[in-house]
C-alpha positions in Angstrom: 0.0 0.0 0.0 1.2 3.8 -0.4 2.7 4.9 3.1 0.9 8.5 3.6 3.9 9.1 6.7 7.6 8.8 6.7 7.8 9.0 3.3 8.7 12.4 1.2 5.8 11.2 -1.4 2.6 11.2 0.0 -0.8 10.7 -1.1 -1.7 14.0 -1.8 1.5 14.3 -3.9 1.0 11.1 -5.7 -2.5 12.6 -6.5 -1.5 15.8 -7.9 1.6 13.7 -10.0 -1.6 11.6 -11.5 -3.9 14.6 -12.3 -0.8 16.8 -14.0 0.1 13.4 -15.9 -3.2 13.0 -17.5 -3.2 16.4 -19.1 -1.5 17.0 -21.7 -0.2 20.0 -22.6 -2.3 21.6 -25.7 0.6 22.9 -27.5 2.2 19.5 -28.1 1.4 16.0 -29.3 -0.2 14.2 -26.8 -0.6 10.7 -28.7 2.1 10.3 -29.6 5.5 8.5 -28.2 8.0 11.5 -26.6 8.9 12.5 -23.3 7.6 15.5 -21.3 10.3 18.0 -22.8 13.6 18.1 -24.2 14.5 17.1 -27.8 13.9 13.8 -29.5 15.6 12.5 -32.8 15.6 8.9 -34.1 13.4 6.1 -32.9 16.1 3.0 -31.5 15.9 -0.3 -31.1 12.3 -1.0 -30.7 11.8 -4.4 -28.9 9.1 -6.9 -27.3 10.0 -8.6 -24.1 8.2 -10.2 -21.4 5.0 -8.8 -22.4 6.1 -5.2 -23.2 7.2 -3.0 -26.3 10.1 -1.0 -25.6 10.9 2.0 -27.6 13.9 3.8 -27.4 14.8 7.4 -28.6 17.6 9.9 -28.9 16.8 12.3 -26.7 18.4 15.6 -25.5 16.9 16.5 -22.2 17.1 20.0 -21.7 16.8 23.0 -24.8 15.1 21.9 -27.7 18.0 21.6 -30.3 19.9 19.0 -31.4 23.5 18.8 -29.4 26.3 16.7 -28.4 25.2 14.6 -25.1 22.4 12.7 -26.6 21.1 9.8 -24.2 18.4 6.8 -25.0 14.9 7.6 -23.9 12.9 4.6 -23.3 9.6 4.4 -23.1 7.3 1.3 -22.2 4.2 -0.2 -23.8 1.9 -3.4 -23.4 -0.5 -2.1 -26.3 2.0 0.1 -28.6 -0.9 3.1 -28.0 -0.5 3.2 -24.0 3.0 4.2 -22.9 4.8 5.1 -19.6 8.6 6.7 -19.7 11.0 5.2 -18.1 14.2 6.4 -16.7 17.2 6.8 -19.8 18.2 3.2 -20.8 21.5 4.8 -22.2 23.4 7.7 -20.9 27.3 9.1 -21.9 30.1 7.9 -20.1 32.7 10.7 -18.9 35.9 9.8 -20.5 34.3 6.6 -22.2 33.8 6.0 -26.0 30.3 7.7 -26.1 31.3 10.6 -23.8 29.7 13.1 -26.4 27.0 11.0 -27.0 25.0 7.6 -27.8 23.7 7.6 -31.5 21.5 5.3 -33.1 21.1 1.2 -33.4 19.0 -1.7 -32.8 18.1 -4.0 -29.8 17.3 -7.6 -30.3 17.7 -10.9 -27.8 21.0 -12.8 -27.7 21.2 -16.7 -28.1 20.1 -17.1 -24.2 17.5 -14.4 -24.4 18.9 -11.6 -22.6 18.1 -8.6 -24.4 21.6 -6.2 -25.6 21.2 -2.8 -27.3 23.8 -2.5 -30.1 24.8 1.6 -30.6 27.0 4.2 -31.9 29.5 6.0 -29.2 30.4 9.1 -30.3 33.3 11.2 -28.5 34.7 14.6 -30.0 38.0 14.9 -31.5 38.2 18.1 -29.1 37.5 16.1 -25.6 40.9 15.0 -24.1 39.9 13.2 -21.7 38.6 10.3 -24.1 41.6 8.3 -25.1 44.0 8.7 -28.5 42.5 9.4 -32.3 42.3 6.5 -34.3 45.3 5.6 -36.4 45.3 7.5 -39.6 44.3 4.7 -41.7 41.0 4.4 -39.5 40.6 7.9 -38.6 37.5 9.6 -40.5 39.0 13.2 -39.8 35.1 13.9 -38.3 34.8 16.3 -35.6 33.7 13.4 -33.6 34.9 9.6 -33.6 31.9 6.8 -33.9 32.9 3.3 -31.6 30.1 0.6 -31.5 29.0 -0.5 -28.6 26.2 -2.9 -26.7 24.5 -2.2 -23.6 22.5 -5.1 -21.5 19.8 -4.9 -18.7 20.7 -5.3 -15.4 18.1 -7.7 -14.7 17.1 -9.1 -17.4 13.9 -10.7 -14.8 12.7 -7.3 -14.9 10.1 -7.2 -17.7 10.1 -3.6 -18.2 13.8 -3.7 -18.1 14.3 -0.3 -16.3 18.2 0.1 -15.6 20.8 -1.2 -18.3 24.8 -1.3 -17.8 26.8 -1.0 -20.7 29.8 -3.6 -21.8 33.0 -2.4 -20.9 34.7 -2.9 -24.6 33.5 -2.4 -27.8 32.0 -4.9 -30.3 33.9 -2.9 -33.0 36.3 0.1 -32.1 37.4 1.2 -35.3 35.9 1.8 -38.9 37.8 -0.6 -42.1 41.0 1.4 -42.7 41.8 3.6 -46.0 38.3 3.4 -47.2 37.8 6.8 -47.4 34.2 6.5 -45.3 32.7 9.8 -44.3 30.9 8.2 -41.3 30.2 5.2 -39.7 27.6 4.5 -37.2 23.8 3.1 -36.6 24.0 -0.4 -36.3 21.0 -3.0 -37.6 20.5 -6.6 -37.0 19.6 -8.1 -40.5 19.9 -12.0 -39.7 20.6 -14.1 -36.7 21.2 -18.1 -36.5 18.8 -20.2 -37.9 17.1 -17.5 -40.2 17.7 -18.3 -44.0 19.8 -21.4 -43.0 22.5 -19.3 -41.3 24.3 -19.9 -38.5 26.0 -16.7 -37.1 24.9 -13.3 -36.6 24.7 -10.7 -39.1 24.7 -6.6 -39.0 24.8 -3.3 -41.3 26.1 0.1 -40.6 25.4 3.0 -42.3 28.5 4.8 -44.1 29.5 6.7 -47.9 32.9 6.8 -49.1 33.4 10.9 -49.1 33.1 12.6 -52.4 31.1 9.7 -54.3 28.1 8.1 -52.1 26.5 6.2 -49.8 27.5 2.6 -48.8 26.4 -0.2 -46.2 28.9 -2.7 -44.3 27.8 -5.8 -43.5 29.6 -7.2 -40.4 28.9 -11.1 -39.0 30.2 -12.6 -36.0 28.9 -16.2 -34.4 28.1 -14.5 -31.7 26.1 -11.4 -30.5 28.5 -9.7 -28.2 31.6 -11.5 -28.7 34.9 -10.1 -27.4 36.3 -10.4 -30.5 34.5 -11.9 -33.1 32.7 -9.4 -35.4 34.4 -8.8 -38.7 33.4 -6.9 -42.3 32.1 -9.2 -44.6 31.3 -6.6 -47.5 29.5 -4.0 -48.7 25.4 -4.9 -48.6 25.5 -2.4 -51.8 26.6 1.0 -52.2 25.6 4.6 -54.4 29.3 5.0 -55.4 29.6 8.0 -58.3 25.4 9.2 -57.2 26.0 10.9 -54.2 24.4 13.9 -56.0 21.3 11.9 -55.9 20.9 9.4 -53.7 23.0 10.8 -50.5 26.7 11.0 -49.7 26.1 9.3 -46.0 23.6 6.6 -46.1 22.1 6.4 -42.7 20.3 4.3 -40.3 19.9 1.7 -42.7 16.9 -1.1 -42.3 16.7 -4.2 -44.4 13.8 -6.6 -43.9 10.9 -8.6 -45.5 7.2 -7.5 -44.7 4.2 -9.5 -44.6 1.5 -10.0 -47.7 -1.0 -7.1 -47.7 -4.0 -9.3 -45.9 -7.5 -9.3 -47.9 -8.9 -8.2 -44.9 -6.9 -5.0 -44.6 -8.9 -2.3 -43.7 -8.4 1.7 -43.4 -11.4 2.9 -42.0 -12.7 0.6 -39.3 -16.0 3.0 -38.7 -16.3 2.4 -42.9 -18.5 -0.2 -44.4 -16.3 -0.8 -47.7 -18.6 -2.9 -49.7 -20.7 0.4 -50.4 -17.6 1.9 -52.3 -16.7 -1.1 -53.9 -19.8 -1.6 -55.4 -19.5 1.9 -58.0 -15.9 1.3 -58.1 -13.5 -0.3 -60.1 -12.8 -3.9 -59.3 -9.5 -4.2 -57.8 -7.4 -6.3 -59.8 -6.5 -9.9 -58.9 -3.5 -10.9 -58.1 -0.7 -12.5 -59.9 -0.4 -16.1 -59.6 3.3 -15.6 -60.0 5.5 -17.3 -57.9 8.1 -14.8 -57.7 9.5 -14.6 -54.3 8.3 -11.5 -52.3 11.2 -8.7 -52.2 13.0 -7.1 -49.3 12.9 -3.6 -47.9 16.2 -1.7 -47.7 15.4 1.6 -46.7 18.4 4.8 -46.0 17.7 8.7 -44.8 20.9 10.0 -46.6 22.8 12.8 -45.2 21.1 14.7 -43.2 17.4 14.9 -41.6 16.6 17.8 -43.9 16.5 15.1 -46.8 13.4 12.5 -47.0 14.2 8.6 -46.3 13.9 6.5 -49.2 12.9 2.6 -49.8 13.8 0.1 -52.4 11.9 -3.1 -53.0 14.8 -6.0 -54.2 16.1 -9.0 -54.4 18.8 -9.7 -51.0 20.8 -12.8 -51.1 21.0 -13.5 -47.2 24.5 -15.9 -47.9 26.4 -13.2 -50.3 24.6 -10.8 -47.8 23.9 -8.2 -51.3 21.0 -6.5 -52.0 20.9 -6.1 -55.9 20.2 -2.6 -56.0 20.3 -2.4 -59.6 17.3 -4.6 -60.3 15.9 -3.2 -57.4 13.0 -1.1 -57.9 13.5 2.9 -56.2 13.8 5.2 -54.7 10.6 6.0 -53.4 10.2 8.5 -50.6 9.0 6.5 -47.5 6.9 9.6 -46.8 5.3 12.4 -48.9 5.7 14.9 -46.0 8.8 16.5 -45.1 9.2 15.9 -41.4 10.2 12.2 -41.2 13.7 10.9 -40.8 16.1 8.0 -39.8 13.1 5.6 -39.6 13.2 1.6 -37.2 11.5 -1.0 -37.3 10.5 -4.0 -35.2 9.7 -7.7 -36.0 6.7 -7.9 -34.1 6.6 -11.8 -34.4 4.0 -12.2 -31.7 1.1 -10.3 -34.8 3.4 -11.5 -37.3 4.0 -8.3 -38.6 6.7 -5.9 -39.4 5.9 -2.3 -37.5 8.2 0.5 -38.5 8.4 4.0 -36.6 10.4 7.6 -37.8 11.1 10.9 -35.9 8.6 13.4 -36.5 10.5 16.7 -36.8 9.4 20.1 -36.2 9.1 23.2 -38.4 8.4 25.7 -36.2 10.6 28.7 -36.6 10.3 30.3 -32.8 12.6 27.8 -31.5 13.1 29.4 -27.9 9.5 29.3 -27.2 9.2 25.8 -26.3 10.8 23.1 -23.8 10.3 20.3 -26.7 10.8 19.3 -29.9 9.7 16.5 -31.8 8.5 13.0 -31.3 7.7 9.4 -33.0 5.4 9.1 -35.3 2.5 6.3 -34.9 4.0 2.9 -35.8 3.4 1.7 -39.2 3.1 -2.0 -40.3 4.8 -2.0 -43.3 3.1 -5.0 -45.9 4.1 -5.7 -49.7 1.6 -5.9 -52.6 2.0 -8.6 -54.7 1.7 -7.8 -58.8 -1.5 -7.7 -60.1 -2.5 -10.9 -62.9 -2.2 -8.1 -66.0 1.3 -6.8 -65.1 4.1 -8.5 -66.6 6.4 -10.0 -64.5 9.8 -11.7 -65.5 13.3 -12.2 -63.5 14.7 -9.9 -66.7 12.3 -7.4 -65.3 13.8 -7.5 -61.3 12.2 -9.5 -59.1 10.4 -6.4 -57.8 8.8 -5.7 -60.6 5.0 -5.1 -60.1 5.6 -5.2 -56.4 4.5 -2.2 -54.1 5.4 -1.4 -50.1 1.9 -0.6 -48.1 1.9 1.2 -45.2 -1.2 1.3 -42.5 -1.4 2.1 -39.1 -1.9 -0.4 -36.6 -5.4 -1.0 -35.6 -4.6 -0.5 -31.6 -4.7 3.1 -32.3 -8.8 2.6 -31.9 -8.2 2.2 -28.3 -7.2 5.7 -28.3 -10.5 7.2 -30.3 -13.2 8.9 -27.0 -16.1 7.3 -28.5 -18.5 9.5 -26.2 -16.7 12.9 -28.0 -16.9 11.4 -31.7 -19.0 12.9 -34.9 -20.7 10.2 -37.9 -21.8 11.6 -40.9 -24.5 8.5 -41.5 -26.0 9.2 -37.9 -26.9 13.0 -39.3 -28.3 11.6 -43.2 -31.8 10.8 -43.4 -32.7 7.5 -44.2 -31.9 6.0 -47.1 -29.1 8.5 -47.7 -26.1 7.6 -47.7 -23.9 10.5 -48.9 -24.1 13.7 -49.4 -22.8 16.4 -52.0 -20.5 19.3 -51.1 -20.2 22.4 -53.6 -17.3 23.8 -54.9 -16.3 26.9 -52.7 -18.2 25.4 -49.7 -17.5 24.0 -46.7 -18.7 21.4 -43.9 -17.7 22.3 -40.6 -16.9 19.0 -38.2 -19.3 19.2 -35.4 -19.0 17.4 -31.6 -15.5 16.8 -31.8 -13.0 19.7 -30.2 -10.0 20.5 -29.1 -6.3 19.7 -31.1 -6.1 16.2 -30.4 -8.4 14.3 -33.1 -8.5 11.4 -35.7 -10.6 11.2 -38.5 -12.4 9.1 -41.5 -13.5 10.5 -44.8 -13.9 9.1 -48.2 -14.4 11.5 -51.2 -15.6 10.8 -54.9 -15.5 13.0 -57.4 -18.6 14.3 -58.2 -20.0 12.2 -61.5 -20.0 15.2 -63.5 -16.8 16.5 -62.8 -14.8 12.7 -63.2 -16.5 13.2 -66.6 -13.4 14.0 -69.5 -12.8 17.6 -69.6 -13.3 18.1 -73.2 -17.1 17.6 -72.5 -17.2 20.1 -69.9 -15.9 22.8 -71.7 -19.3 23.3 -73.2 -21.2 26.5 -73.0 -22.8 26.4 -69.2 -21.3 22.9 -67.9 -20.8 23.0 -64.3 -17.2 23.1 -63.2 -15.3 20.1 -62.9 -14.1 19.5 -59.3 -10.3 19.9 -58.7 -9.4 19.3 -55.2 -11.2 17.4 -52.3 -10.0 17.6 -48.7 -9.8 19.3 -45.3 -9.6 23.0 -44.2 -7.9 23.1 -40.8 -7.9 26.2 -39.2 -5.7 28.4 -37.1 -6.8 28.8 -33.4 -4.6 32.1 -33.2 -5.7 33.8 -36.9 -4.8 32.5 -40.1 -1.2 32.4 -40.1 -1.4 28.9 -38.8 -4.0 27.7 -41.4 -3.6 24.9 -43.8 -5.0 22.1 -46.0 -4.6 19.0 -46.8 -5.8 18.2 -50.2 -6.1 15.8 -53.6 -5.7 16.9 -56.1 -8.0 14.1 -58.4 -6.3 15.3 -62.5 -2.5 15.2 -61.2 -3.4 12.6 -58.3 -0.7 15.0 -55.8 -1.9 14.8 -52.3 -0.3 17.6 -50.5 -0.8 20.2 -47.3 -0.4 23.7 -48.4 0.8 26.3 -45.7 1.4 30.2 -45.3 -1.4 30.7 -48.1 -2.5 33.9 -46.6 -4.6 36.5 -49.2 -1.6 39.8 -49.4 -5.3 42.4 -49.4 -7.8 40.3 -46.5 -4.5 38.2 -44.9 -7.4 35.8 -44.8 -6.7 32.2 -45.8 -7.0 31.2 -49.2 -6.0 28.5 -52.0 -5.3 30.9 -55.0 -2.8 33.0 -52.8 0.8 33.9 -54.2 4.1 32.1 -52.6 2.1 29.4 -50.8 4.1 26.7 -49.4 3.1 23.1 -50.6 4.5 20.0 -48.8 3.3 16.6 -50.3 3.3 14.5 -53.5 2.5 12.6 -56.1 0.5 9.4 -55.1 2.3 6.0 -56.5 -1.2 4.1 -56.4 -3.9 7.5 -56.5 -7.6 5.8 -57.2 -8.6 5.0 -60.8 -11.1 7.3 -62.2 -14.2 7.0 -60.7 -13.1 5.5 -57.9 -13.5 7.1 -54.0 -9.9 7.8 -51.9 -10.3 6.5 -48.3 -8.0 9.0 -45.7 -7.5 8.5 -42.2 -6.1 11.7 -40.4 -4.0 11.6 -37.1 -4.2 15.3 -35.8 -1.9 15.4 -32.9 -1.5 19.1 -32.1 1.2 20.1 -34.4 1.2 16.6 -35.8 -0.6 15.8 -38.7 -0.3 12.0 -40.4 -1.8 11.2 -43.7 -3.5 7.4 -44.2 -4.5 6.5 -47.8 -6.1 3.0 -48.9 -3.1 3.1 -51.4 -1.0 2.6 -48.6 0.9 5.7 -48.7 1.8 8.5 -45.4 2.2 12.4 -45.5 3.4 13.1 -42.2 3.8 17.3 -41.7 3.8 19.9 -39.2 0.5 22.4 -38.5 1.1 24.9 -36.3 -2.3 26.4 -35.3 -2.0 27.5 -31.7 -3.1 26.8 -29.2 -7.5 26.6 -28.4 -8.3 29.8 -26.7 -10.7 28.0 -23.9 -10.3 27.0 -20.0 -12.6 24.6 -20.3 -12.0 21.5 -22.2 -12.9 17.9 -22.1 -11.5 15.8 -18.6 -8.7 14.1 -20.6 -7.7 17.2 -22.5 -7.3 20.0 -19.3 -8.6 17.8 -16.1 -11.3 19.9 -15.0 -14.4 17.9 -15.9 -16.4 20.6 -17.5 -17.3 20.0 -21.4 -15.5 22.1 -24.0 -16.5 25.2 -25.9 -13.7 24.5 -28.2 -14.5 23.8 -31.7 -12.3 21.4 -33.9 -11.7 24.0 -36.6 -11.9 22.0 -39.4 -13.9 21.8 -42.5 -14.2 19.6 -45.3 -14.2 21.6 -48.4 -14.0 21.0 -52.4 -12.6 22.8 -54.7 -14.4 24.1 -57.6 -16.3 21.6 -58.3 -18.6 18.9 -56.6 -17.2 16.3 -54.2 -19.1 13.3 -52.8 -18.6 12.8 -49.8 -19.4 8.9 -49.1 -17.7 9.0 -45.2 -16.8 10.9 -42.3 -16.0 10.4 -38.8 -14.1 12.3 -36.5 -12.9 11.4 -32.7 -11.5 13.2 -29.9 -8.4 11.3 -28.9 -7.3 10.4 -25.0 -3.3 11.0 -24.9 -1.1 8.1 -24.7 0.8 8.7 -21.5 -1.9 8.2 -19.0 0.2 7.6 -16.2 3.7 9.1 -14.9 6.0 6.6 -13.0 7.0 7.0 -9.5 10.0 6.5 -7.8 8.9 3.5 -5.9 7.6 1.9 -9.5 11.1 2.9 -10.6 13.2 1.3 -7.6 11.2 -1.5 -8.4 10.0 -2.3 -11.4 6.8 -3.2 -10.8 3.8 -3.4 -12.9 2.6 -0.2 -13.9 -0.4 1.9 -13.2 -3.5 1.7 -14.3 -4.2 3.9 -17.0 -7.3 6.6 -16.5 -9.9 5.8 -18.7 -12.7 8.5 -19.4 -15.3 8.1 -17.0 -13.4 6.0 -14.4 -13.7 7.1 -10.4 -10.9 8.8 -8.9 -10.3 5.8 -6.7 -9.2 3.8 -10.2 -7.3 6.4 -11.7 -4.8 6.7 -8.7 -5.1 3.1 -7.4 -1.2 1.9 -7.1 0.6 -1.0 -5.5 4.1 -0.8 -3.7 6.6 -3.1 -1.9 
């Protein structure tokens, strides 16, 4: 029981911990994976064990700007949408080999099944107290010097695994000599004994020879954490002589081979599909091929201001290649322009392959906030075979025809406050099951408030407007519809306005930004030097056919859904709500909201059908804090608050 005497933490204190820890801040993601402050970069090493996910993070606990110092956040999970931090898995060593820093890597379980972090040490040239330079035929003349390194729990009975002690000596100290690398770090497991009829371990680490372009190392050893036994095999493959396109520095690299796209994949879970499905085209069967499925290599090249990029290829797991030359790429992994140095996870206990990427910000008043950035929701990546009409051959690549799908993970309903959510079909009369939205007008979202939402539309283009435009051009045809989408205002004016839109003749779905009219310095589409961040859609829908979105509004954070299977993650900065009363799980004072959503769905020129639309207030993933007796010992952790629970279940806790 909690000891109310003797003890600095008493009830009262544990009460007020609970109530601050179940409101989060409006002015920041709250369902989303991040600490309470500080800056956070790369997801690392995510991992299952003993009935948790783990996720680590670079993280930079106080400022919001990158810096030398970086430690490993960790956060915990039994759901992947609930999450509790936990105190820094990894943090620099004073005179050690990642003094200055612990970059990126990987986590997976030994032979024995002790769980060991694999990372990059960094320690500046400039800091004297870390030992010699490298000899010269090692030494990458960086300002900093990259050692790998591995880290292991100290009890490994502790499922949450809360404290972790690093080995003493590296697993690889220095880089191959007289390469010419311009970098050398981020270390991902690609095979381990037993898979593909191996029997050792096998790793890559990002790296680029300087002045030509990217490469990847693969290293094997028979062991995990060997004193000595990890040594280059080759190069997995390289961008020699395209640095100009494809990245100097290929970093974080992933390699792996996702799931089948399931028939009964859904987007919308609150969407009946069969209704589309039955005025659209038929989706094509596929091939009968058998082909074996490719493999996902993925790099973020350079620097975080580029996008990642994904081939789909053949890998031979005994030369340890990847033939990047029959490959089929690069696409971007992401149409927006916030997500970087992406992970993944084998989540063999679904059977599916869940990926994750830092969510960057793009705000330009960096001194005005304790944080900066988070993770984005976890993605299970699936591949799409070939359809039955597209040709597919070995002289082709054995990619060809194949396509990467990305879809969030269906525990993200758990999230979704079903007694704050909005349903089109519940406001349509009977026997209606749609309705039509002008060009130039707009459909406010009702019910739903605040800036933590998710939503569900589908739009078709009215039937006169997916009409060829050569028979609208006659003398008084309505005009065809150009754009379908969502109109998301600013809380604070319209500087913080945006949209997100499709665009149905170039099939670019995009969010345009700072479109502000120069004479009303209203909002509007048709004003000059607008700022457009998205793309065009590999798989947009045929003609005629509806596009299914599902939109994660976190704040700031906005993520992008299609039934294609492809994300546009981007930043919206539209203040902060100017209420004091909002819902119990957005500012804890049980009082309703008078907070509208501020967003509309809107077409452009033309008509839009609009076939679907939900919307749902969202609870915030951290719904407890951890206390210092949960941290001393590891026990299981609180109870999360749920909307409508007693006070007695939202602060019920257990002790030694």
């Amino acid at each position: 029981m909690v000891q109310t005497s003797n003890t600095p933490t008493t009830l009262a204190t544990l009460l007020k911990k609970r109530v601050a820890a179940v409101r989060p801040r409006l002015d920041k993601p709250s369902f989303h994976v991040a600490p309470e402050k500080g800056w956070v970069n790369d997801p690392n090493g995510p991992l299952f064990y003993k009935g948790y996910y783990h996720m680590f993070y670079q993280h930079v606990e106080q400022g919001c700007t990158w810096s030398f110092g970086l430690v490993w956040g960790h956060s915990v999970s039994r759901d992947l949408v609930h999450w509790e931090v936990l105190p820094h898995a990894i943090i620099p060593s004073p005179g050690g080999l990642d003094s200055d820093g612990a970059f990126s890597g990987c986590a997976a379980l030994d032979d024995e099944g002790v769980p060991i972090i694999m990372y990059t040490g960094v320690r500046l040239r400039s800091n004297d107290s870390c030992g010699p330079l490298p000899p010269t035929e090692c030494d990458l003349q960086l300002p900093f010097i990259e050692s790998q390194l591995t880290a292991r729990p100290v009890d490994p009975n502790d499922p949450k695994l809360t404290y972790w002690t690093k080995t003493e000596y590296p697993f690889l100290s220095l880089p191959p000599p007289n390469m010419g690398l311009g970098g050398w770090r981020d270390p991902y497991i690609i095979g381990r004994p037993g898979q593909d009829g191996q029997d050792h371990w096998s790793i890559v680490i990002g790296s680029g020879v300087k002045d030509s372009g990217g490469t990847i190392l693969v290293y094997t050893s028979p062991e995990l954490t060997p004193l000595d036994g990890w040594h280059l095999h080759g190069e997995l493959c390289h961008g020699r002589d395209n640095g100009s396109e494809t990245g100097f520095v290929w970093e974080c690299p992933l390699l792996c081979r996702p799931g089948l796209v399931p028939d009964s994949l859904r987007l919308l879970p609150g969407f009946d599909q069969r209704e589309v499905l039955a005025s659209s085209s038929p989706s094509p069967e596929p091939s009968s091929s058998n082909l074996p499925a490719p493999h996902f290599f993925c790099i973020s090249p350079d620097a975080c201001t580029n996008p990642s990029y994904y081939y789909l290829g053949a890998y031979d797991p005994t030369a340890k290649e990847f033939d990047l030359a029959s490959s089929i790429g690069p696409f971007r992994l992401d149409l927006g322009d916030v997500v970087y140095a992406p992970n993944t996870l084998d989540d063999a206990l679904n059977n599916r392959t869940l990926l994750w990427g830092w969510a960057q910000e793009k705000r330009t008043k960096v001194d005005a906030y304790d944080y900066a950035g988070c993770l984005t929701h976890p993605r299970v990546l699936l591949l799409k075979p070939p359809s039955a009409d597209t040709p597919c051959s070995t002289a082709a690549g054995p990619a060809q025809g194949w396509s990467l799908h990305q879809a969030p993970i269906p525990e993200l309903e758990a999230l979704r406050d079903q007694k704050h959510s909005w349903r089109l079909s519940e406001d349509l009369p009977m026997g209606v099951d749609r309705i039509i939205i002008d060009g130039g007008a707009r459909l406010p979202v009702p019910v739903v408030e605040g800036p933590f939402l998710e939503l569900e539309l589908v739009f078709q283009r009215d039937a006169a407007s997916a009409s060829p435009a050569s028979q609208e051009e006659a003398v008084g045809a309505s005009p065809r519809c150009s754009a379908s989408g969502l109109l998301l205002h600013s809380f604070s004016g319209a500087e913080g306005s945006a949209a997100l839109l499709y665009h149905w003749d170039t099939g670019v779905l995009e969010v345009v930004f700072e479109a502000s009219d120069p004479h009303t310095h209203a909002f509007s589409l048709c004003a000059p030097n607008a700022r457009r961040v998205g793309g065009k859609l590999l798989r947009p829908p045929a003609l005629g056919d509806a596009l299914q979105l599902r939109v994660f509004l976190d704040s700031s954070l906005l993520e992008v859904f299609t039934d294609g299977g492809e994300v546009l993650t981007a930043r919206v900065y539209r203040g902060v709500p100017q209420t004091s009363s909002l819902h119990p799980f957005q500012a804890g004072n049980g009082q309703g909201s008078q907070c509208a959503a501020g967003l509309d769905i809107i077409s452009v020129d033309g008509p839009t059908q609009l076939l679907h639309a939900a919307a749902y207030e969202v609870q915030p993933a951290y719904g407890s804090g951890i206390t210092e007796e949960e941290e001393a010992g590891a026990v299981e952790p609180l109870r999360l608050r749920l909307a409508g629970s007693s006070m007695d279940e939202q602060v019920a806790v257990t002790g030694a």
